[in-house]
RODO-2510 file (C-alpha; in nm, 4 decimals, decimal comma):
residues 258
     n   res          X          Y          Z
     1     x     9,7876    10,0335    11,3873
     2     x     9,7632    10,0972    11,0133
     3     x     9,6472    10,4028    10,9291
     4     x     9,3174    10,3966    10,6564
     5     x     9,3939    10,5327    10,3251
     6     x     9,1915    10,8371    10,3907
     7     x     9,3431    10,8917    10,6494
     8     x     9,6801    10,9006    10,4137
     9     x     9,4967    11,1694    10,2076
    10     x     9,3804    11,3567    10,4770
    11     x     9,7323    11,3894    10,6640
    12     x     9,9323    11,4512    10,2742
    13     x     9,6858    11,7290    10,2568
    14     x     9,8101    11,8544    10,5872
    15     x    10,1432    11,8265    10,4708
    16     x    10,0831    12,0916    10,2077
    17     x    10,1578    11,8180     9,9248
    18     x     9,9840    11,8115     9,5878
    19     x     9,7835    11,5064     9,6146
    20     x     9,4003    11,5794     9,6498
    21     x     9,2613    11,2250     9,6310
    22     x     9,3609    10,8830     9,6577
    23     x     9,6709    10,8496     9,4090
    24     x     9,6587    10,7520     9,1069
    25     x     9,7115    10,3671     9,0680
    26     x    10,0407    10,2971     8,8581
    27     x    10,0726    10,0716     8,5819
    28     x    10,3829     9,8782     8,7596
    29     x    10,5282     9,9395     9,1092
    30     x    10,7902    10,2403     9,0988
    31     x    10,9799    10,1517     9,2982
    32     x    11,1080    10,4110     9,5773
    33     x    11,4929    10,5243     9,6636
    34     x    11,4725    10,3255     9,9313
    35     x    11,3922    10,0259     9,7250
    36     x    11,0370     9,9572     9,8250
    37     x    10,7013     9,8922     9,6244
    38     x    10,3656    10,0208     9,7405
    39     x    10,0327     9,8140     9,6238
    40     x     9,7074     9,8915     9,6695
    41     x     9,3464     9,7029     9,6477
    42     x     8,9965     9,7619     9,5597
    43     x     8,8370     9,6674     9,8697
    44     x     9,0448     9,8040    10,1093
    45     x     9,2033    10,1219    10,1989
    46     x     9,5510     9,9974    10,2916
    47     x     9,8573    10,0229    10,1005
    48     x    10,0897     9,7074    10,1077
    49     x    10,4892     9,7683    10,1323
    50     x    10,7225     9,5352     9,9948
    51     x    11,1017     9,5827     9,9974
    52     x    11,3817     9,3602     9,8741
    53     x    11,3564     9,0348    10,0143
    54     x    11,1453     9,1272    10,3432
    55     x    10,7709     8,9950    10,3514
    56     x    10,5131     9,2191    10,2282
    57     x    10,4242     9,4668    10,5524
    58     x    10,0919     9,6983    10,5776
    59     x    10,2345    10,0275    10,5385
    60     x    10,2081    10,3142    10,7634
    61     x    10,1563    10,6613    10,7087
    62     x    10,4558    10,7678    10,7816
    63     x    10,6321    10,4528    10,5674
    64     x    10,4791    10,5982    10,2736
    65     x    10,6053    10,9528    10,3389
    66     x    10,9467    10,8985    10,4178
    67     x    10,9283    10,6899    10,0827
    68     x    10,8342    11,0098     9,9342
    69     x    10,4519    10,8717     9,8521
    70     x    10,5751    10,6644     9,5456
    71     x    10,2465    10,5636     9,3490
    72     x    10,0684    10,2415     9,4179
    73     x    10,0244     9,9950     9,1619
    74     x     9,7151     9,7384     9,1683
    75     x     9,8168     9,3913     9,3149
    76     x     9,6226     9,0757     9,1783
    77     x     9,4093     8,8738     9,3544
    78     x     9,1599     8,5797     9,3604
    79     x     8,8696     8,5299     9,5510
    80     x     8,7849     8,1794     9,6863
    81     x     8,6132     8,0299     9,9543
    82     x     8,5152     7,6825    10,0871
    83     x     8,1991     7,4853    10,0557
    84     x     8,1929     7,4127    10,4457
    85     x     8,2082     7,7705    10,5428
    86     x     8,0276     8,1017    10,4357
    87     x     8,3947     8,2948    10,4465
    88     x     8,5032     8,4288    10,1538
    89     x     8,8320     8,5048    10,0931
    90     x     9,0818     8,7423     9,8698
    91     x     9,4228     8,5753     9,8130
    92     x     9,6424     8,8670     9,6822
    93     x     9,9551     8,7994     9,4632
    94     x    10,2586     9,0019     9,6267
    95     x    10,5924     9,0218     9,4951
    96     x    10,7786     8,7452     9,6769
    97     x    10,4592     8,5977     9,8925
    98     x    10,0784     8,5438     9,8436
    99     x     9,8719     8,7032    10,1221
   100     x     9,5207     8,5983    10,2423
   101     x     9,2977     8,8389    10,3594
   102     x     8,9218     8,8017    10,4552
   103     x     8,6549     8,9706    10,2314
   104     x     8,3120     9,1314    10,4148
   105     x     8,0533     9,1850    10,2088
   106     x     8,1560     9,5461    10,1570
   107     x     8,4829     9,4350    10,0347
   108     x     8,3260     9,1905     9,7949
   109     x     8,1051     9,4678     9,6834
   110     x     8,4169     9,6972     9,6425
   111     x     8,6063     9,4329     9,4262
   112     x     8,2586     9,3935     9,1702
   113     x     8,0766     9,0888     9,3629
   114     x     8,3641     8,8580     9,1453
   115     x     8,2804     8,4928     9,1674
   116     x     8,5076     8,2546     9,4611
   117     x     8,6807     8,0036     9,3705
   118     x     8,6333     7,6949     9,5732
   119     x     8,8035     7,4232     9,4305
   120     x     9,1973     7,6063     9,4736
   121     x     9,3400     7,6454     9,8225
   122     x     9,4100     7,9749     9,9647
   123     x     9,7511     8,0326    10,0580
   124     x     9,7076     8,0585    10,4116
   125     x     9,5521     7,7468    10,4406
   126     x     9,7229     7,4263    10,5934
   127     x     9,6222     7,1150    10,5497
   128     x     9,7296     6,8583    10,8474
   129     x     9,6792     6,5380    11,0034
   130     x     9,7639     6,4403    11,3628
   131     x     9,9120     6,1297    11,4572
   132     x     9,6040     6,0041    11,6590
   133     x     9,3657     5,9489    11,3458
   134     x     9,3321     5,9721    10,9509
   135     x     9,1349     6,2976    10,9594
   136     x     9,2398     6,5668    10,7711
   137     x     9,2295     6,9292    10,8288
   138     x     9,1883     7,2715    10,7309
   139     x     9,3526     7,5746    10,9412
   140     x     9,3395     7,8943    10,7685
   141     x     9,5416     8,2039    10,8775
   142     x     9,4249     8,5732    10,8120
   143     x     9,7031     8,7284    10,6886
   144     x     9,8478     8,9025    10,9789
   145     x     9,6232     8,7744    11,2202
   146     x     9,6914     8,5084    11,5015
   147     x     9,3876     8,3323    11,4640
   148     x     9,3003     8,0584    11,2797
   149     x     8,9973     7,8780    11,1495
   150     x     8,9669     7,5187    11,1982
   151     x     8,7971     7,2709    11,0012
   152     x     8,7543     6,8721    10,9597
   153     x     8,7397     6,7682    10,6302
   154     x     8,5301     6,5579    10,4842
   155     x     8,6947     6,2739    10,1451
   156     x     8,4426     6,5248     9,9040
   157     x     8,5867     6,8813    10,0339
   158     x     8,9284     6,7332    10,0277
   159     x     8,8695     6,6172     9,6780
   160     x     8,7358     6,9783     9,6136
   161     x     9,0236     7,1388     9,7067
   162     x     9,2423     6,9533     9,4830
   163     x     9,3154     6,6569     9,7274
   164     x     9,6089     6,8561     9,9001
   165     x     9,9111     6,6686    10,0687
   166     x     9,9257     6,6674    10,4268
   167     x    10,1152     6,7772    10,6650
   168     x    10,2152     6,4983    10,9498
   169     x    10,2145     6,6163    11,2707
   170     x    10,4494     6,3458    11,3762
   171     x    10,4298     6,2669    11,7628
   172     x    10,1366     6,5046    11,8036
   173     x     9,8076     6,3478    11,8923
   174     x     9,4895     6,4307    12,0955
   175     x     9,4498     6,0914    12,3680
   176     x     9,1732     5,9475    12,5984
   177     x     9,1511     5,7016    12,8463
   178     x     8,8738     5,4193    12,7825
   179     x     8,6757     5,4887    13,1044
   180     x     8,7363     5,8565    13,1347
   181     x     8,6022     6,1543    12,8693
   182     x     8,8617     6,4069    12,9417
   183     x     9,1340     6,4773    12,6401
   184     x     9,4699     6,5251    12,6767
   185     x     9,6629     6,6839    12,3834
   186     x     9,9085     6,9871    12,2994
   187     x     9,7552     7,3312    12,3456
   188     x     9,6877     7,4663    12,0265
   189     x     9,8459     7,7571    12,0979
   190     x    10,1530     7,6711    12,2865
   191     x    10,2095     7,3304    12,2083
   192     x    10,2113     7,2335    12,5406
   193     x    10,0824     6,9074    12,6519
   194     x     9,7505     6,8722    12,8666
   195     x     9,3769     6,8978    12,9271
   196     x     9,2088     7,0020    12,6317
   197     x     8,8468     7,1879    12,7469
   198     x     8,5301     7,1301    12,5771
   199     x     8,5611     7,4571    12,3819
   200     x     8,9032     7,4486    12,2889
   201     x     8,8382     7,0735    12,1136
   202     x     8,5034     7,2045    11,9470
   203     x     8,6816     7,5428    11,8505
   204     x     8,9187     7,2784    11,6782
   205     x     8,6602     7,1225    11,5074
   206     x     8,6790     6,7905    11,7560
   207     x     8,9408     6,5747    11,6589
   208     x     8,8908     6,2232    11,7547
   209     x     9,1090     6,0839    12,0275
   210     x     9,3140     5,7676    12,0094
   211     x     9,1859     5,5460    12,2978
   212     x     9,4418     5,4312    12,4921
   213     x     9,4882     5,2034    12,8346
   214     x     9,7213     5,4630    13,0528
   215     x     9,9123     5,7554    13,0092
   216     x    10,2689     5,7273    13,1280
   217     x    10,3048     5,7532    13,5218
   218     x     9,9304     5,6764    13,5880
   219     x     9,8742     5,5527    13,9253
   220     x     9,5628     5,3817    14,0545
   221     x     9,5951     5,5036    14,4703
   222     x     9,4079     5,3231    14,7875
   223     x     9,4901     5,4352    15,1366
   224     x     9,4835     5,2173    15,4080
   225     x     9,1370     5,0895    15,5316
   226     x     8,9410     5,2246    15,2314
   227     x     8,7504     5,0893    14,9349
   228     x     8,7643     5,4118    14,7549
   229     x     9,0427     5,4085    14,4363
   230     x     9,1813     5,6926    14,3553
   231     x     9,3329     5,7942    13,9906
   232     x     9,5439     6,0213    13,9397
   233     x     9,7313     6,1032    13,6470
   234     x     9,7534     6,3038    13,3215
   235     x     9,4109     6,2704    13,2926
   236     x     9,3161     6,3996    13,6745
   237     x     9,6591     6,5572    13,8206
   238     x     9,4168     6,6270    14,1216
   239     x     9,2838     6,2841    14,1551
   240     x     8,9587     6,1392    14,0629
   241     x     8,7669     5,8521    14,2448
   242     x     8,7036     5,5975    14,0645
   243     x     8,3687     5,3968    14,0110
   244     x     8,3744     4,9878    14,0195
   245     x     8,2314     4,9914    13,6426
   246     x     8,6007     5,2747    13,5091
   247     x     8,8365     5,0390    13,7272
   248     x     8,6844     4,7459    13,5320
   249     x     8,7297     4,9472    13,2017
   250     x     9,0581     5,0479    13,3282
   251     x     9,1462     4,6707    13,3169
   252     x     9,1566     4,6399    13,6728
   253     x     9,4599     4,7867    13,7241
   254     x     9,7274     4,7396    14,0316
   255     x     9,6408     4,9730    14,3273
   256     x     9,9511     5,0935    14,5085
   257     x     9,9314     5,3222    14,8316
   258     x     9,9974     5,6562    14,7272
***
């Protein structure tokens, strides 16, 4: 866990060093022996490490010591947010990488209430398309964080944004069967294929299946001496009985014992 900045000041005062208050910011990074830049921010009490070629890290306590508690300088940033969402966001310029980090009010206060942006795109936002529609989305990524925020667009927020280019997502696609609600599609999380649940769909903002007549290895089962048919398949692994009305819709498909 990264330690709070005042925590930093409390444990350099422990340490018998000279520094009495948060650092003074520098006018550009010094850069310490080992070769690494500290940054800090207005709205936050972290201190942001960045060394060489390596991504930008949060920096620790004792990062900053063994560093010998080179100054911080100021990093840039801009603050943005979308029209479909009350989220505002800080996208801070690092040496080699932009970071996006989420702004409570607090932070927004800290920074001087600055006005968002929200026609740019923040730089942890990807925009993608799946292979089972034309919709377009949104997934933005907390820096540091493995959650994301999911979100349709609509042709005016696109537009907003700068009309983007979109990722494909190639084979991937979210899939239905005519007769049957359930949706099968990669886990979001994962990537493996299979039964997407109510939430998970809505938490990805309910992207529209492609209809189709069968999943591969679908088979339509009736034992011997009954009327019931039984599916089973990707869309029931377990098997589901099947109405008159969803064998219709299913086209009437062969029956096979099974």
């Amino acid at each position: 866990m990264n330690r709070s900045f005042a925590v930093i000041v409390a444990g350099a005062l422990a340490l018998g060093t000279t520094l009495t208050a948060a650092p003074a910011l520098a006018a550009t990074a010094a850069a310490a022996p080992s070769g690494a830049s500290y940054y800090s921010l207005p709205f936050t009490d972290d201190l942001y490490r960045v060394a060489g070629d390596a991504e930008p890290m949060a920096a620790s306590y004792d990062e900053w010591k063994a560093d010998g508690f080179p100054s911080p300088v100021r990093a840039s940033f801009t603050t943005l947010k979308y029209t479909w969402a009350p989220e505002i966001y800080a996208d801070v310029d690092l040496p080699g990488q932009a970071i996006t980090l989420g702004l409570d009010y607090a932070g927004w206060r800290a920074a001087g209430f600055p006005t968002p942006r929200t026609d740019v795109l923040a730089s942890g936002t990807f925009i993608f398309k799946y292979a089972s529609s034309d919709e377009l989305f949104a997934s933005t990524v907390r820096w540091q964080t493995d959650t994301a925020d999911f979100h349709k667009l609509t042709y005016a927020e696109w537009t907003r944004i700068g009309s983007p280019a979109a990722d494909l997502g190639g084979d991937v696609s979210y899939e239905k069967l005519s007769w049957l609600s359930t949706i099968i599609g990669p886990d979001y999380q994962t990537g493996e294929r299979g039964f997407v649940d109510y939430d998970e769909w809505v938490y990805l903002d309910r992207p529209t299946p492609r209809v189709v007549a069968s999943f591969r290895g679908d088979r339509y089962c009736q034992a011997a001496g009954s009327d019931d048919i039984v599916y089973r398949g990707d869309a029931a692994p377990q098997g589901l009985t099947m109405s008159y009305s969803q064998w219709v819709a299913a086209g009437k498909p062969a029956r096979t014992r099974c």
